[in-house]
C-alpha positions as CSV (number, residue, x, y, z in Angstrom):
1,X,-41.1,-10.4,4.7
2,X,-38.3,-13.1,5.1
3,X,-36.1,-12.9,8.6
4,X,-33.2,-12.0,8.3
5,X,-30.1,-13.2,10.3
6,X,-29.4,-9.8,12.6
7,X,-25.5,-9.6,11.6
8,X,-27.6,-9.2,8.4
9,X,-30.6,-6.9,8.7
10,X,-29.4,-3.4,8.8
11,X,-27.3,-3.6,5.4
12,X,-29.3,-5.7,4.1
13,X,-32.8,-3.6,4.8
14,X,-31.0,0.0,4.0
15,X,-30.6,-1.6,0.2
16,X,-34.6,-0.8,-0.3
17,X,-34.0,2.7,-0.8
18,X,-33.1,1.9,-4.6
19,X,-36.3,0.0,-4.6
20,X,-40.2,0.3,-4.3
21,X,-42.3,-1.7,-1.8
22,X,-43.4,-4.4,-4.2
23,X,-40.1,-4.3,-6.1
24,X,-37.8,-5.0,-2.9
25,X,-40.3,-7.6,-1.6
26,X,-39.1,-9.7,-5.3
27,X,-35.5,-8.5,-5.2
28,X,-35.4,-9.9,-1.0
29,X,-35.9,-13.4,-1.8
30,X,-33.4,-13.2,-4.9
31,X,-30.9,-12.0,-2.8
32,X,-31.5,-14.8,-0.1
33,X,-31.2,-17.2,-2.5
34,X,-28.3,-15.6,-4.4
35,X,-26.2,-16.5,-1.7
36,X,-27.8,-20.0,-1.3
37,X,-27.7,-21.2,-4.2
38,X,-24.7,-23.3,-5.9
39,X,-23.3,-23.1,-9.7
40,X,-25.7,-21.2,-11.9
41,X,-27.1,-17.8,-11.0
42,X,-30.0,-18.0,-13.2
43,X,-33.1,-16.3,-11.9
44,X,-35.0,-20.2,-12.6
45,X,-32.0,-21.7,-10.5
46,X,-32.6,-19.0,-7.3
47,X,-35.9,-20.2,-7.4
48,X,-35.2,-23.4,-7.7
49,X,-33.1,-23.5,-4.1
50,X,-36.1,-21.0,-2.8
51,X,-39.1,-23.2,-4.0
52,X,-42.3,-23.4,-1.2
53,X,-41.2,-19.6,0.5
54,X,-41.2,-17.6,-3.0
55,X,-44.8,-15.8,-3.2
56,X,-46.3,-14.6,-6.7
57,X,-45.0,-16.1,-10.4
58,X,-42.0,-16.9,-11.7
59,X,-42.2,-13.9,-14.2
60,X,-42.6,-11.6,-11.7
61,X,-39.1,-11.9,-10.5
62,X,-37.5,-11.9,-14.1
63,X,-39.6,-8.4,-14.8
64,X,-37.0,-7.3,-11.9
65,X,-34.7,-7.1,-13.9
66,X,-35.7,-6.9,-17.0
67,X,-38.5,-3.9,-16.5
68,X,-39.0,-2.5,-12.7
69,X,-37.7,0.9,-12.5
70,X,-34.9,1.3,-10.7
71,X,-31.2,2.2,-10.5
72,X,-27.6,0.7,-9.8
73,X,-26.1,3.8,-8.3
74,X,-27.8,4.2,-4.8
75,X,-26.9,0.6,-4.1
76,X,-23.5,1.4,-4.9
77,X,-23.6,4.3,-3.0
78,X,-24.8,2.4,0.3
79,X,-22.3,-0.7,-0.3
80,X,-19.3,2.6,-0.2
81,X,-20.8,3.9,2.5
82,X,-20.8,1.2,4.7
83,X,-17.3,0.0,3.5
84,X,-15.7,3.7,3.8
85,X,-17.0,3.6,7.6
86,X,-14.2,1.1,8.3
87,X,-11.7,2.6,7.4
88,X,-9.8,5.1,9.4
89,X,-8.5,8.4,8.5
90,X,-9.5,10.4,5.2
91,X,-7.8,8.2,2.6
92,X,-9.4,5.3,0.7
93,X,-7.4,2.8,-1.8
94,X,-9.4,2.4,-4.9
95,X,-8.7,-0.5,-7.6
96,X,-10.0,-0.2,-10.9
97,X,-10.0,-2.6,-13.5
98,X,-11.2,-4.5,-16.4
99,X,-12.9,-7.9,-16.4
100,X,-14.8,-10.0,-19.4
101,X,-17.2,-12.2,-18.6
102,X,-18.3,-14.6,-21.2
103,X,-21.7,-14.6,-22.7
104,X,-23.1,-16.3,-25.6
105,X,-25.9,-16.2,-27.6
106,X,-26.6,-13.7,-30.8
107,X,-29.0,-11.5,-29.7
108,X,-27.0,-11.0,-26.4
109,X,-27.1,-6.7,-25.7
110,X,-23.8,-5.6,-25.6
111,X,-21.9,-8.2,-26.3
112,X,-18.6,-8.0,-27.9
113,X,-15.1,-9.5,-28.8
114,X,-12.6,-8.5,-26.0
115,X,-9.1,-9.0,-25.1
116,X,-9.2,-11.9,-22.2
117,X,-6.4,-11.1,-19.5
118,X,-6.8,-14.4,-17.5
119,X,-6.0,-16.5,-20.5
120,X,-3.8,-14.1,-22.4
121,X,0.3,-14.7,-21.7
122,X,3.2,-12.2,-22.5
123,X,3.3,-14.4,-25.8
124,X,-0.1,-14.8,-26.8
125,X,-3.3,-12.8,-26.6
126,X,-6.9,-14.5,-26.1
127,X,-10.1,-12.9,-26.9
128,X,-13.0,-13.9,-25.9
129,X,-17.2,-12.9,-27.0
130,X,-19.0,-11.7,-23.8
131,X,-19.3,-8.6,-21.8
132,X,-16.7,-6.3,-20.5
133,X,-17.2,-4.7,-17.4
134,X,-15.0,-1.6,-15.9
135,X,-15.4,-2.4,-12.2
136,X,-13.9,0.4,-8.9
137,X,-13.2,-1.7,-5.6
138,X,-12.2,0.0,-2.0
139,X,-9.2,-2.0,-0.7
140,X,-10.1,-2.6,2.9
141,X,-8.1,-4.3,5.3
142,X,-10.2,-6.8,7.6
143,X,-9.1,-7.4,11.0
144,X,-9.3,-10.9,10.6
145,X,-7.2,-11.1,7.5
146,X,-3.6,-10.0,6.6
147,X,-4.2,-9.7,3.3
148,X,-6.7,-6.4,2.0
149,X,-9.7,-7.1,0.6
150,X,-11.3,-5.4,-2.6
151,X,-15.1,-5.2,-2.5
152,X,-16.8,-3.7,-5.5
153,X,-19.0,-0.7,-5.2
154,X,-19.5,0.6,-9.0
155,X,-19.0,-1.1,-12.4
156,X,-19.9,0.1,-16.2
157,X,-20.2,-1.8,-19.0
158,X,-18.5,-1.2,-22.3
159,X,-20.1,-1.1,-25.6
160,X,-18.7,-1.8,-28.6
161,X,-18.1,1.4,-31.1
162,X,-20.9,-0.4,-33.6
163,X,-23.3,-0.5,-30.9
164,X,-23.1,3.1,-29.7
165,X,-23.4,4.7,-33.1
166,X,-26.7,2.2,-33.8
167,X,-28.4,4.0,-30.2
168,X,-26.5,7.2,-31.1
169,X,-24.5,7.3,-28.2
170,X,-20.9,9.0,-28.1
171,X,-18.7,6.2,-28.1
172,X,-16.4,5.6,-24.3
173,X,-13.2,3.9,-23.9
174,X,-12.6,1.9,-20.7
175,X,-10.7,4.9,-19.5
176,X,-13.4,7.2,-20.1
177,X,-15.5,5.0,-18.1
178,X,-13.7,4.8,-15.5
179,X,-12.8,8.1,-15.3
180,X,-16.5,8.9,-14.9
181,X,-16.9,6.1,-12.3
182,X,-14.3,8.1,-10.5
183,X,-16.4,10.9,-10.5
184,X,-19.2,10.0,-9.1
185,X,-17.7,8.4,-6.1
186,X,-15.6,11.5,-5.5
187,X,-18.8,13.3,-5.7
188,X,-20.5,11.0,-3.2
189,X,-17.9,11.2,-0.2
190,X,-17.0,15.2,-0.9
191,X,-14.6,14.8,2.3
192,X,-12.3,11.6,1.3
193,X,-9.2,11.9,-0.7
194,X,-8.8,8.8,-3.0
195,X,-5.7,7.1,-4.6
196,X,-6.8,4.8,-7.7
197,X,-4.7,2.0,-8.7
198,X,-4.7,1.0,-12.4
199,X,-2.9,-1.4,-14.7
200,X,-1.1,-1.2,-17.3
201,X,-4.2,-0.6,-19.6
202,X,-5.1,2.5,-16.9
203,X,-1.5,3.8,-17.6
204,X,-3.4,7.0,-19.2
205,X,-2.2,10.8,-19.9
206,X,-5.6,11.4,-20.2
207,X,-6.4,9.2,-16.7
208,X,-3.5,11.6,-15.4
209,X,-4.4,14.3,-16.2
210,X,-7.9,13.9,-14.5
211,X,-6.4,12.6,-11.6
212,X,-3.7,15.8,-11.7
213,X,-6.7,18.4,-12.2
214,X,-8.1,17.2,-8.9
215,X,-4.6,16.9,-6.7
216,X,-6.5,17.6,-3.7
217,X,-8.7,14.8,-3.9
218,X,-7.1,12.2,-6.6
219,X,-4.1,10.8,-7.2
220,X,-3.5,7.9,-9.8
221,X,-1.0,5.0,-9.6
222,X,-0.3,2.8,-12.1
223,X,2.5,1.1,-14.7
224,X,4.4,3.1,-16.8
225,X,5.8,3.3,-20.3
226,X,9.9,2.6,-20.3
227,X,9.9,4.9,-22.9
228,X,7.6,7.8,-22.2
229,X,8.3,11.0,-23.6
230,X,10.0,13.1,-20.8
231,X,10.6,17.0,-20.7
232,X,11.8,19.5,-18.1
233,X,8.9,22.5,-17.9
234,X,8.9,25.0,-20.0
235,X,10.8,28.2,-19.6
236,X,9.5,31.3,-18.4
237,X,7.9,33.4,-21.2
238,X,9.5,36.3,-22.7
239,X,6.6,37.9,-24.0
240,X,7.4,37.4,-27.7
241,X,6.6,35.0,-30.1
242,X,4.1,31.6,-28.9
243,X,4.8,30.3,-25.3
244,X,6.5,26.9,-25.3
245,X,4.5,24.0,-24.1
246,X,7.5,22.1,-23.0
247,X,11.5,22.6,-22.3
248,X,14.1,20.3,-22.6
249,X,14.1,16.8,-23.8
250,X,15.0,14.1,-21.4
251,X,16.2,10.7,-21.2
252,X,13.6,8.4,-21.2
253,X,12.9,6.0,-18.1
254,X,14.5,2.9,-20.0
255,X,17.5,5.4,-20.8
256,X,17.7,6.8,-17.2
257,X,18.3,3.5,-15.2
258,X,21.3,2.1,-17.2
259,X,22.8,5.1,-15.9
260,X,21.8,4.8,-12.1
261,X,23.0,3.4,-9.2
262,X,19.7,1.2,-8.0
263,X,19.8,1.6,-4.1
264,X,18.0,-1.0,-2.2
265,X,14.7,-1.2,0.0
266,X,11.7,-3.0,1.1
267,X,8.6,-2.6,0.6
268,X,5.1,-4.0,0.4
269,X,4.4,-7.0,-1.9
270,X,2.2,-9.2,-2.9
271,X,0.3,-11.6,-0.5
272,X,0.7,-9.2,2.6
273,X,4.3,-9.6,2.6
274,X,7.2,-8.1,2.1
275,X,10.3,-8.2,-0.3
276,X,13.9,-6.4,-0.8
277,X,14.0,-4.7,-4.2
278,X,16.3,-2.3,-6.4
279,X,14.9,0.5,-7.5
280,X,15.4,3.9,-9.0
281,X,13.4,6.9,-9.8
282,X,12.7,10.8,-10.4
283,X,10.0,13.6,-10.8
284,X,9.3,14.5,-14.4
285,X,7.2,15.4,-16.8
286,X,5.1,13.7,-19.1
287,X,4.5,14.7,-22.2
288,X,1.6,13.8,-25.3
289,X,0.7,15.6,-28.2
290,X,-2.6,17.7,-27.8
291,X,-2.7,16.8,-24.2
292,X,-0.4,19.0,-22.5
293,X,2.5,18.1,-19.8
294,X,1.7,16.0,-16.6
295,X,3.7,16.2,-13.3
296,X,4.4,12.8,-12.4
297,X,6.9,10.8,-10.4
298,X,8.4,7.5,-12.0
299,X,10.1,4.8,-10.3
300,X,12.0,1.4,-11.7
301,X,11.5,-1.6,-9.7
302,X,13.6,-4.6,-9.8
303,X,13.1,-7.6,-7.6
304,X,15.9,-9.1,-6.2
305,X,15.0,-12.6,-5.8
306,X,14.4,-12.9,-9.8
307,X,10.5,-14.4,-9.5
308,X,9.1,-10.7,-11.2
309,X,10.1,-9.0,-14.0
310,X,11.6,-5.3,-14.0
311,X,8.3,-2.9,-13.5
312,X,7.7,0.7,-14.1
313,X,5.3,2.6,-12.0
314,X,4.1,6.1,-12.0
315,X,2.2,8.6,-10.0
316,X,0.5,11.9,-10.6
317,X,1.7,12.8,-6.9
318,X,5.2,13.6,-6.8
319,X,5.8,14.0,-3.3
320,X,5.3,10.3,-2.9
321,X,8.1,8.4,-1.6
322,X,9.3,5.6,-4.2
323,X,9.1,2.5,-1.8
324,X,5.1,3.8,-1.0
325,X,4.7,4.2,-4.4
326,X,5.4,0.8,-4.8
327,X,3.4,-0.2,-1.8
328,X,0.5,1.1,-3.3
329,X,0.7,-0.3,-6.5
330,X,0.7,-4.0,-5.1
331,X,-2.3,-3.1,-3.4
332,X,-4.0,-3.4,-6.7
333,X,-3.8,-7.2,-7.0
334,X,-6.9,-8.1,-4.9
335,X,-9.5,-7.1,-7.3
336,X,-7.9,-9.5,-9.4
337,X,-8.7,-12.1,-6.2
338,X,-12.6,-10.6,-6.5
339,X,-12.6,-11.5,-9.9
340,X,-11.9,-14.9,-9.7
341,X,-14.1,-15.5,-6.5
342,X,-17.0,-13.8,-8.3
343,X,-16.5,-16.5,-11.0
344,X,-15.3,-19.3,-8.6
345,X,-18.4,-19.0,-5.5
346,X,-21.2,-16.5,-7.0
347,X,-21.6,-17.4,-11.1
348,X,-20.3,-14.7,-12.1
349,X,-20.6,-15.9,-15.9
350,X,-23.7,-18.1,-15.9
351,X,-26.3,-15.3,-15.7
352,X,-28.1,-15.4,-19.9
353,X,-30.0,-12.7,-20.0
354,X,-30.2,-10.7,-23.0
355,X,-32.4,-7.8,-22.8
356,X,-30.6,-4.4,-22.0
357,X,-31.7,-3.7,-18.6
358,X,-30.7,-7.4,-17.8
359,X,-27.8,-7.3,-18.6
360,X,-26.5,-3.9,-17.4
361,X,-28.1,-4.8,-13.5
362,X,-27.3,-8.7,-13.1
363,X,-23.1,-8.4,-13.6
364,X,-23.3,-5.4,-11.2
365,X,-25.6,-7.2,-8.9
366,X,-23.3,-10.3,-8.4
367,X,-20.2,-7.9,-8.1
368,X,-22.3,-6.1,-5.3
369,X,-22.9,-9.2,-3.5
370,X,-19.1,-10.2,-3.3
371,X,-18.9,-6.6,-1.3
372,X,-22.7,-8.0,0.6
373,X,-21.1,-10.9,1.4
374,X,-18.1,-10.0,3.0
375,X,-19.9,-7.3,4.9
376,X,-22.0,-9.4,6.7
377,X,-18.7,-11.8,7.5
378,X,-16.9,-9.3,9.0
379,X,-20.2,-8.2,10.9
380,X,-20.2,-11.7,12.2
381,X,-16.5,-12.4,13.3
382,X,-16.9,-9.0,15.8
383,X,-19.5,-11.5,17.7
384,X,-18.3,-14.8,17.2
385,X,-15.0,-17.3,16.4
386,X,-14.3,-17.2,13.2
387,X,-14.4,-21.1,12.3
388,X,-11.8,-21.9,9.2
389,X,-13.7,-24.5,6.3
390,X,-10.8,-27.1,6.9
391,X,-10.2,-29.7,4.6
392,X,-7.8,-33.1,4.9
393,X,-4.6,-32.3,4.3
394,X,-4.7,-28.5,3.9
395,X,-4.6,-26.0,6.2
396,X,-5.8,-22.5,6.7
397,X,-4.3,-19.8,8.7
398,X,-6.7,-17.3,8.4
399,X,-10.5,-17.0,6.6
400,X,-10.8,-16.3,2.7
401,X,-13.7,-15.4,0.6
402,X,-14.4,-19.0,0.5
403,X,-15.0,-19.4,4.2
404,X,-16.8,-15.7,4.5
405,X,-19.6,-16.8,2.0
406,X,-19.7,-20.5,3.9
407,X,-20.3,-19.0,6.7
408,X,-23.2,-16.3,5.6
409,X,-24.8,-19.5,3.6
410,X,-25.0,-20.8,7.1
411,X,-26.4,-18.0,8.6
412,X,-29.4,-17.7,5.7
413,X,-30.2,-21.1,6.1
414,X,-30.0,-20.9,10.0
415,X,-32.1,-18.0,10.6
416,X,-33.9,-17.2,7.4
417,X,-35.2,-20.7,5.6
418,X,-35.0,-22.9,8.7
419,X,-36.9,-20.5,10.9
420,X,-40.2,-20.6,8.4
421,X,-42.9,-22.6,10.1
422,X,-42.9,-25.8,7.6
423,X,-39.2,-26.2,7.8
424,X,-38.5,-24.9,11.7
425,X,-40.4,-28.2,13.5
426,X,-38.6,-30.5,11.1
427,X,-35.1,-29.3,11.4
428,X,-35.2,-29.3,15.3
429,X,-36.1,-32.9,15.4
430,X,-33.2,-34.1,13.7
431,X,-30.3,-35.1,16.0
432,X,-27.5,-32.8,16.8
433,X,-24.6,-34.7,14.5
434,X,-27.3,-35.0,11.3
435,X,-27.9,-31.1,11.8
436,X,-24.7,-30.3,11.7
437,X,-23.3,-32.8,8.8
438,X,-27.0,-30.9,7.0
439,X,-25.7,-27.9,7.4
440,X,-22.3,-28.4,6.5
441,X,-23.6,-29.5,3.3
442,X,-25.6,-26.6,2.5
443,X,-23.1,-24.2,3.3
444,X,-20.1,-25.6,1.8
445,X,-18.6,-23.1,-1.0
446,X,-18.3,-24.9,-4.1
């Protein structure tokens, strides 16, 4: 059994209840060297960085993943757990979205051709072949940073419509998958009440409507339509003839703010900041064809410094006040900062395997390790100074993910690889300055 750095141990050692003995001792020293190793997270290139302390062969660690029983949900469970415990009161920020990961090869499981949001503009749409993985993510707010973090905790992959009719499989929609992701960590945490933010391509009456059967425990934020089909409810019944599922037509949202007077406030943007907008909105309700009406509560968002286009934003809670509703909403942008870091520090993309159970536990396995990560970072800054990964001519107020997994790199090689026999008697005998410029080396996010 590796040592493990003690800011460490106790998350990392309550993960081996997804796992047998012999399977956690293989998945221990992949996880060490996940965090070690630089550029491609290839099971061959972990390895590589943890050749000399890795017992047993090489195929043993790819059967891992590819054949050892075991499941992705009690790890997610613990990661949600431990995140959940810090924060205060009965609340929790969710973030769900959408991310495709390229992957080539033609005998790659589930691959498909998916709409790319990083490279697609307001003009042009990109696709790209590779996976596409529906991914939840607590917002938490760090004491040592202004901005909120998203960590991930559960992700599903979707399949293409060909593929689920070849395994016979009812075919899911990103929304249906998410939907079912919320489900199962509402189920987990019976006591929490949960807001999910969504994009625009989580804008769902059918997300809504979830969201609305479970008011006491859900609410859903997201964009809106400018021209949503709006009613009043529907009269009381008479007793004669079928009861109306809707009243009276109403203006649409786009129709609604020529009309209006925007009054102006301030609220919560971007980048921990904030910003004076216009804005404008009402409770309604929401109407689609074989799907009932939805209570919701709309708002119009204009930004009065020019930078952002006019926005529409919705929520299935209409007692919220407009300017929260639009606090909340920008709450949803770090995930989109997980995303790239995943990509950027952890090789998000370079993974090849192709076999089924591959596939569906390495994605999930580096998302989890962006919420490891910054777990054991903010274990560490309670005990010690926080020190920033400066660079000439560029200066950093506060830490990022870049100097959270520099820091746990450190760490690993500190009090995991450097404290093994072969390596300890060596490393002490170098001078201070050399130890220092080594280290610096090895832990330096790429």
């Amino acid at each position: 059994m590796f040592p493990l750095p003690s800011v460490a141990e106790p998350l990392v050692m309550s993960l081996s209840i997804a796992f047998t003995q012999p399977t956690f001792n293989r998945i221990l020293p992949l996880l060490v060297g996940a965090v070690l190793t630089k550029g491609r997270r290839t099971i061959t290139s972990i390895l590589w960085t943890m050749r000399g302390l890795v017992p047993g062969h090489i195929s043993s660690y790819h059967r891992v993943f590819s054949r050892a029983p075991w499941s992705l949900f009690p790890l997610g469970r613990v990661l949600a757990a431990a995140i959940i415990r810090l924060i205060p009161g009965e609340q929790i920020v969710v973030a769900m979205d959408d991310t495709t990961a390229q992957h080539k090869g033609k005998k790659v499981y589930g691959k498909g051709c998916h709409h790319d949001a990083v490279r697609s503009t307001h003009t042009h749409i990109a696709y790209r072949w590779g996976h596409k993985w529906v991914v939840l993510a607590i917002v938490v707010k760090f004491p040592f940073a202004s901005r909120p973090w998203a960590l991930p905790v559960l992700c599903a992959l979707y399949r293409p419509r060909e593929l689920n009719e070849q395994e016979g499989r009812r075919h899911k929609t990103p929304i249906m998958l998410a939907r079912g992701l919320m489900c199962v960590l509402m189920r987990w945490f019976p006591g929490k009440q949960f807001i999910f933010l969504g994009d625009g391509g989580y804008a769902s009456h059918e997300l809504a409507s979830f969201c609305h059967r479970h008011r006491r425990r859900a609410t859903l934020v997201s964009r809106f339509y400018g021209d949503a089909a709006l009613y009043d409810p529907p009269p009381k019944y008479k007793g004669t003839g079928r009861p109306r599922v809707k009243g009276r037509k109403r203006k649409s949202p786009q129709d609604v703010v020529p009309t209006r007077r925007l009054r102006k406030a301030t609220v919560d943007w971007y980048g921990a900041t904030e910003r004076d907008v216009k804005l404008t909105g009402e409770n309604a309700y929401w109407y689609k064809s074989g799907q009932g009406l939805l209570p919701i509560r709309w708002v119009f968002v204009r930004d009065d410094t020019g930078t952002r286009r006019d926005e529409f934003f919705y929520t299935t809670d209409q007692t919220l006040e407009l300017t929260d509703l639009v606090s909340l909403f920008t709450q949803r942008w770090p995930i989109e900062t997980t995303f790239q870091e995943v990509r950027e520090h952890l090789g998000f993309e370079t993974p090849r395997q192709r076999v089924a159970n591959s596939v569906l536990r390495t994605a999930p396995c580096l998302l989890g390790l962006h919420s490891i990560v910054s777990l054991i970072f903010h274990e560490h800054a309670k005990r010690h100074t926080i020190d920033l990964c400066h660079r000439p001519g560029y200066h950093k107020v506060e830490p990022s993910f870049t100097d959270a997994i520099a820091t746990v790199r450190r760490l690993f090689w500190t009090e995991t690889v450097f404290q093994q026999p072969y390596f300890h008697k060596t490393f002490k005998k170098l001078p201070p300055k050399l130890r220092t410029a080594v280290l610096d080396y090895l832990a330096q996010a790429p």
